[in-house]
Each structure stands twice: as C-alpha cells, then as structure tokens.
C-alpha positions as CSV (number, residue, x, y, z in Angstrom):
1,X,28.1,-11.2,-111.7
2,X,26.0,-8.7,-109.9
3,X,27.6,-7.1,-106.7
4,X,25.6,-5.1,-104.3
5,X,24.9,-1.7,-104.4
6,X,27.6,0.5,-103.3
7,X,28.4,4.5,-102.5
8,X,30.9,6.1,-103.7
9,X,33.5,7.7,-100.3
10,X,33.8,11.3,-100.9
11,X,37.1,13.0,-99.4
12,X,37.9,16.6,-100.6
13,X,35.4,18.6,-103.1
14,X,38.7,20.3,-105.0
15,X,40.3,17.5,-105.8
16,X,37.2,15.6,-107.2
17,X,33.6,15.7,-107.8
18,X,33.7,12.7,-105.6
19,X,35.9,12.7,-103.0
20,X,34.1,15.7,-98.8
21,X,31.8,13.3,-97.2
22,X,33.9,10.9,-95.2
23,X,35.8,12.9,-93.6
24,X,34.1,15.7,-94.2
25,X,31.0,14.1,-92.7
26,X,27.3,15.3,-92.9
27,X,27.5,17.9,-90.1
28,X,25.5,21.4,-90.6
29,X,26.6,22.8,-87.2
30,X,28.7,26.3,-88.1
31,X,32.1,24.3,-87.0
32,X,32.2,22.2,-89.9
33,X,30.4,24.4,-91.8
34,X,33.0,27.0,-91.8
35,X,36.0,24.1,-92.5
36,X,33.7,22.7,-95.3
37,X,33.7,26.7,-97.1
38,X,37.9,27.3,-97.0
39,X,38.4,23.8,-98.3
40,X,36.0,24.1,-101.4
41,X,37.5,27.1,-101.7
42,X,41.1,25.8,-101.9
43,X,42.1,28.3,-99.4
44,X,44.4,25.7,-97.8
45,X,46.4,28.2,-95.6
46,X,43.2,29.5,-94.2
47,X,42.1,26.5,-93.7
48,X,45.1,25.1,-91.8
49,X,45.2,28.2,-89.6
50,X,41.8,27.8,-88.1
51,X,41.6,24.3,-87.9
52,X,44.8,24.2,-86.0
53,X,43.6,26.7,-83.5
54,X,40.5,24.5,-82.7
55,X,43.1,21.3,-81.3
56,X,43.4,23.1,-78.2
57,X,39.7,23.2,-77.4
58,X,38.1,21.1,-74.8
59,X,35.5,20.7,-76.9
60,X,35.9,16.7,-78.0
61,X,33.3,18.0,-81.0
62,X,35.2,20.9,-82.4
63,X,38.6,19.1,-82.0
64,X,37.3,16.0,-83.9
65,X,36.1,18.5,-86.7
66,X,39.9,20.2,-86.5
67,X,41.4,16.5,-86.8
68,X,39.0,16.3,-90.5
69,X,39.9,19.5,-91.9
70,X,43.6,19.0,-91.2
71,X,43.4,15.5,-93.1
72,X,42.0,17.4,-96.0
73,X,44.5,20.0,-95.9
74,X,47.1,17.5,-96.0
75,X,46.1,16.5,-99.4
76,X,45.7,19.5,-100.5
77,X,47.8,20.2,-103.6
78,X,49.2,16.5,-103.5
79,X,46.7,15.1,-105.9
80,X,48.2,13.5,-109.1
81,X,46.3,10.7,-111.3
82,X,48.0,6.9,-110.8
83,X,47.2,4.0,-112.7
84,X,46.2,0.9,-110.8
85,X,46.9,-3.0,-112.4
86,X,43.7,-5.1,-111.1
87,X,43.4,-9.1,-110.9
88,X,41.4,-9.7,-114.1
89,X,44.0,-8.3,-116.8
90,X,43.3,-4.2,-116.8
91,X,43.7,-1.2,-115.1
92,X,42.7,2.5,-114.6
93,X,43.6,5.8,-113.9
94,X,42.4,7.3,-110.7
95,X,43.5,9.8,-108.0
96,X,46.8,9.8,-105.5
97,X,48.7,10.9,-103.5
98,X,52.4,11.1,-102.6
99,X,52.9,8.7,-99.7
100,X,54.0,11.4,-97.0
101,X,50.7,13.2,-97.7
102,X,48.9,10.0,-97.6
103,X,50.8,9.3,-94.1
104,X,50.1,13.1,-92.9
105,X,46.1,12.6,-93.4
106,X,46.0,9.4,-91.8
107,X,47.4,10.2,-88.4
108,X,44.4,13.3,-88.9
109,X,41.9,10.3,-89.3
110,X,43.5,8.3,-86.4
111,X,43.8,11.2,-84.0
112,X,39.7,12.0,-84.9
113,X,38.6,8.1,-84.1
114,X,40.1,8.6,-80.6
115,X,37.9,11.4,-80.3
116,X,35.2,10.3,-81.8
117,X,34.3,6.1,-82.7
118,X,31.2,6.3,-83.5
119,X,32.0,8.8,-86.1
120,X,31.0,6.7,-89.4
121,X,32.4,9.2,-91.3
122,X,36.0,9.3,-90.2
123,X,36.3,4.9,-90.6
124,X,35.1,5.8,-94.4
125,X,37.3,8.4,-95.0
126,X,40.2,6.4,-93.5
127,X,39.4,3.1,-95.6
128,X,38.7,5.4,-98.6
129,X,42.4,7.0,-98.3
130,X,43.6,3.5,-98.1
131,X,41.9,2.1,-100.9
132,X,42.7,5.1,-103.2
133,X,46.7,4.6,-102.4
134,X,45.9,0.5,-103.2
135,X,47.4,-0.2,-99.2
136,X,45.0,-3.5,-99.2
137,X,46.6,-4.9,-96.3
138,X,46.4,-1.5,-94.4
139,X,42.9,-1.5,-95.5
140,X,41.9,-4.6,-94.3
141,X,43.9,-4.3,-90.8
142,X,42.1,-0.7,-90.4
143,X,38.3,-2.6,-91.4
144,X,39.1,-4.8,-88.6
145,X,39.7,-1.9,-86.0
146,X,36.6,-0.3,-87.4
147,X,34.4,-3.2,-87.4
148,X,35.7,-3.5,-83.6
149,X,34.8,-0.1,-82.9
150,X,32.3,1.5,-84.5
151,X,28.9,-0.1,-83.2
152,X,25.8,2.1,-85.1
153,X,23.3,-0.5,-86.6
154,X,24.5,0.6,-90.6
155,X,28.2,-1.2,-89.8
156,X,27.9,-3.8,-92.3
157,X,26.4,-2.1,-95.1
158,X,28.6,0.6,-95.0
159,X,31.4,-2.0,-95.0
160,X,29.9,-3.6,-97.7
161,X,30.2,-1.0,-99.7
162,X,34.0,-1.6,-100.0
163,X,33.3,-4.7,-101.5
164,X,31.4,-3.7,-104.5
165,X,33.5,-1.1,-105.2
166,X,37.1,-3.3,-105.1
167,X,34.7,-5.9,-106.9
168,X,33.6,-3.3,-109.8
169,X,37.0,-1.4,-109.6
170,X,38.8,-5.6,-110.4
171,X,40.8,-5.5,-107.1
172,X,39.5,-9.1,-106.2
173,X,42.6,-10.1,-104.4
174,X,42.1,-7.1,-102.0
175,X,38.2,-7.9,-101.6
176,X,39.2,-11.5,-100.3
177,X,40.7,-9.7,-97.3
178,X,38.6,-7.7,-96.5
179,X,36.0,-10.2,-96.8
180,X,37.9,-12.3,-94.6
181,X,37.7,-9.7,-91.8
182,X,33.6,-9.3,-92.3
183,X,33.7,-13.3,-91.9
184,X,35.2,-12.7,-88.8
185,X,33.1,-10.2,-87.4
186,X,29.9,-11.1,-89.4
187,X,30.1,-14.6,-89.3
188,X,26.8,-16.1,-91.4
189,X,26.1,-12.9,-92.8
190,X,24.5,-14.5,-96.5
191,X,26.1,-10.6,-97.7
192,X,29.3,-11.2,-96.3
193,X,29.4,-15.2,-97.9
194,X,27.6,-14.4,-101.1
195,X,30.0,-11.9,-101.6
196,X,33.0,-14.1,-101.6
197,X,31.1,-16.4,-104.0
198,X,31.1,-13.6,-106.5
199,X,34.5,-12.9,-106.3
200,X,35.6,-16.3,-106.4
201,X,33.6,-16.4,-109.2
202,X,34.9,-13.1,-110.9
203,X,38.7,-15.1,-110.5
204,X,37.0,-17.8,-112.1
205,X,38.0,-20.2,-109.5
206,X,34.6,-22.1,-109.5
207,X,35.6,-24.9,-106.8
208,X,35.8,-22.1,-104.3
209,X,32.9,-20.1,-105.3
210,X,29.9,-23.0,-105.3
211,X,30.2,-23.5,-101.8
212,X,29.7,-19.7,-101.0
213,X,27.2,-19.2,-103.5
214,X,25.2,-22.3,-101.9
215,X,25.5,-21.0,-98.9
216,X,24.4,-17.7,-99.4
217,X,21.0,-19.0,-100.7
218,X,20.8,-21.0,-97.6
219,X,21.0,-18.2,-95.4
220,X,18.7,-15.6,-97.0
221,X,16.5,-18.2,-99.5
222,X,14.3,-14.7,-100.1
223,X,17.4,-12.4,-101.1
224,X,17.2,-12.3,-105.3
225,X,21.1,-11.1,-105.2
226,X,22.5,-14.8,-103.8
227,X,19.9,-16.6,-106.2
228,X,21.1,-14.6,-109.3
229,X,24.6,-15.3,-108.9
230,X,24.3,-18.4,-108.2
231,X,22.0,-18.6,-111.4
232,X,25.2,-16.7,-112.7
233,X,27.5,-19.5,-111.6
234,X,24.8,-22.4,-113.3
235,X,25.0,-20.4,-116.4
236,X,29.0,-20.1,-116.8
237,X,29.4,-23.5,-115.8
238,X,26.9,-24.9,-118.8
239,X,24.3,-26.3,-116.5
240,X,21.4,-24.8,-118.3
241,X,18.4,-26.0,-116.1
242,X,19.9,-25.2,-112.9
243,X,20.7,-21.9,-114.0
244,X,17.2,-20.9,-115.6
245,X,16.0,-22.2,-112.1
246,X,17.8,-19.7,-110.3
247,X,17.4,-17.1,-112.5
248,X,13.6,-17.4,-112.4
249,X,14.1,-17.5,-108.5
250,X,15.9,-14.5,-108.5
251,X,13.5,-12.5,-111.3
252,X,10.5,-14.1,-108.9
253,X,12.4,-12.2,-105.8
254,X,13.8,-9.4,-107.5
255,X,11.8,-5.5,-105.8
256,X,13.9,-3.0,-107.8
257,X,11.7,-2.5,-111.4
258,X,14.8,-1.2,-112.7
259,X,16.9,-3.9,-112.1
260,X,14.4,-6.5,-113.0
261,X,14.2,-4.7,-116.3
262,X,17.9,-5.1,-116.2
263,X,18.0,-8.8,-115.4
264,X,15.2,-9.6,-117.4
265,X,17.1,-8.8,-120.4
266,X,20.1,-11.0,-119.1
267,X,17.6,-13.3,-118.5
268,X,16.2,-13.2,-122.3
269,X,19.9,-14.0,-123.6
270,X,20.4,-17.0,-121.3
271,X,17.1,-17.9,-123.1
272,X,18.2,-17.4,-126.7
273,X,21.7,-18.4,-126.9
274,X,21.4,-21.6,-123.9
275,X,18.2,-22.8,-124.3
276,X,18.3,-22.2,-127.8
277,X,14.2,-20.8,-127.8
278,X,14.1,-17.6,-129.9
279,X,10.7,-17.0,-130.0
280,X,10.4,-16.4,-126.2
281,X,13.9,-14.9,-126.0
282,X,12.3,-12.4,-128.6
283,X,9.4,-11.2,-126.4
284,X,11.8,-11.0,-122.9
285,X,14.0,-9.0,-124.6
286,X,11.3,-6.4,-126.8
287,X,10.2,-6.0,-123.0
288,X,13.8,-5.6,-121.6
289,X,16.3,-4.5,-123.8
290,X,17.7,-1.5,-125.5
291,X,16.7,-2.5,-129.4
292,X,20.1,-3.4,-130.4
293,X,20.8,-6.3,-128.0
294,X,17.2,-7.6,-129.2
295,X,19.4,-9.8,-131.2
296,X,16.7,-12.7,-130.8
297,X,14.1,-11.0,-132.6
298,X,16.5,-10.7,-135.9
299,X,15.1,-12.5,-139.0
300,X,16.7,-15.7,-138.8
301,X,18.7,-16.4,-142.4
C-alpha cells in the first residue's frame, strides 16, 4: 500500500537528529535564534533562565518564542527509548518521555497557541509530542482544535502528514481517528478518503476499504495515489484484470520518475507472478528493478 508522502516533526536537536522544527519553528529573528543556540547546546539552565524572563514581555512574538523554548526545556534530560506494540503484529523502539515531562511541555505548547494560532509550528510540535507518548485519543482531540484553528492554506497537508507516518509507523487504529476528524473537517477530500481505504486495507478489512478506495478515484480520477491502491486492493483480492487496470492508470498518472521506477517494478511482479507472462515481466523489471528482484528474467528450469 502506498501512503502519501510525509515529513518527519522535529522537536529538540539533543535529543535526536529528528526531533527542533515544530516547536522550534523556522524563525531566523535573533529571539529564537538565541533559544535555538542554548538548547543545541544542552545548556538547559541557561536556557530556562532566559526564556522565563521573556513571559513578562508585551511582546505577543517574544512571549510565544518563551512558551517553545520552555517546552523544550521541559524535556530536557527526560528522554529514554520506549517500545511501542502497533496493530499489524510488531513493534519498535523510539523516543519518550516520563509523563510529567510530557504534561510540563504541553501546557508550553497550549500557552503558545493562545498567543499565537496561526503558528503551524506549535500544532506540529503539540501532535508530535502526542504521537511520540502513543496519547491517540489526545492526538486526535488536539487535531480537531488545530484543524479549527489554524487556517493557512497548507492545513491539510500538514495534517496529512500524521497519517503516513501512524500508517508507516503500523498505528492504524490511531490513524482511524484521526482520519475521522479530517472527515469532519475535510469532508470529500479524495486524500482524506483514500487514506482510510489504505488503512482499512493495511487491517485487511477489505469490506470497509473498497468503498474508500472507489471513492477516492471518484473524487481525484487524475491522482495516481487513489488509482494505485486501489490497483493494490484488485491485486490482494485476486482480481487480476481490474488490478492491471488500475495499475496501468496509476503508472499512466504517475509525475514522480523515481516513484514510477519504483512502481514499475511492482508493476513487473504483478505481471510475472499474476498474469503469469515472463517475458514481459522480464523487460519491466531489467528497466525497474535492483537485479536481484529481476526474478522473472531467471532461466526457467
């Protein structure tokens, strides 16, 4: 199943390589700038001292900036690897947080949204803390606020980028409600439906994915995503000619050479091992495939 493309939600540069920008955001002015320096420089007092000296300030900017460093400091020193079950039979190890810390940073994030909604950054770095402490329900109740709130014209496809990341991370249960809250506020999005179609799919409950997936293609006929997983569903489901129709749709509509490359070679192996045809299984994957999954083009004994 192929998800859209997602970014990862950075939160503090000492505890990861991937977790400043959220709440960090993508200011240059000297305020941040100077927050941004103590905190990759774990100088956490430092950091707390100045910070705290700016929440007196009339100025709504430099007070929203003192609300972000202070949810960083929080979590300074509190990091600890947790493993998280998912909802297809596996699990993985990935950064926490003790809950008080968790609890500390988020009233940080909360205080910064009343300063500042339209602050993209701070509704990531919230629904990133969220996601990294597995609080789905939280998660989903704090998207709702956010998609409420924050009104710039890259809502959804920053939302979005939840999605693909519960999707790849197997939190499927947890994408379902968020998904349910896009519905609400996106209602016909062909993202926001396809998107449920995959995960249904993922859960392999079929009967609830076909109607998503068919309606996603109805929406946006043009968008090779929706027509590749429904080509996807075809496939699973051992309906060879529907799915080599929607998989030519998709390959037809696909923009990105790199992922047509990639789905080529998908492609190819629908060809070889469903439709049974080696020889032009062979040349799609000589064209798309690393040479050991060229696996049609081995002499046949």
């Amino acid at each position: 199943m192929r998800a859209r493309g997602w970014v990862c939600i950075l939160l503090l540069p000492l505890l990861s390589a991937e977790v400043l920008a959220a709440v960090a955001g993508g200011l240059a002015d000297s305020t941040a700038d100077s927050w941004h320096k103590l905190i990759d420089s774990n100088k956490k007092d430092e950091a707390r001292t100045l910070c705290s000296s700016w929440l007196s300030s009339t100025d709504v900017q430099k007070k929203t900036e003192a609300h972000k460093c202070l949810a960083n400091v929080e979590l300074m020193g509190n990091d600890a690897l947790s493993l998280q079950g998912n909802d297809v039979g596996g699990g993985e190890l990935g950064p926490g947080y003790p809950r008080k810390a968790i609890d500390a940073a988020l009233l940080h994030l909360n205080e910064a949204l009343e300063l500042s909604p339209q602050d993209l950054t701070i509704h990531q770095g919230r629904l990133h803390l969220l996601e990294i402490s597995s609080r789905y329900k939280e998660m989903a109740k704090a998207l709702d606020e956010s998609c409420a709130t924050y009104l710039g014209s890259d809502a959804l496809e920053s939302w979005l980028a939840y999605i693909a990341e519960l999707f790849e991370r197997g939190q499927l249960r947890a994408d379902l409600q968020l998904l349910m809250v896009l519905d609400k506020h996106y209602p016909n999005s062909h993202e926001v439906i396809g998107d449920f179609g995959a995960v249904y799919l993922k859960l392999k409950e079929d009967d609830k994915a076909i109607p998503y997936l068919q309606r996603a293609v109805e929406l946006a006929p043009d968008d090779p995503i929706d027509s590749w997983n429904l080509a996807r569903f075809y496939d699973f489901a051992g309906n060879a000619s529907s799915a080599e129709r929607w998989y030519l749709k998709s390959l037809s509509l696909e923009k990105s050479p790199e992922q047509l490359k990639t789905n080529s070679c998908v492609y190819g192996r629908f060809i070889e091992e469903k439709l049974k045809d080696s020889k032009r299984a062979c040349e799609l994957e000589k064209a798309n495939c690393e040479l050991e999954a060229q696996t049609a083009c081995a002499a046949k004994p």
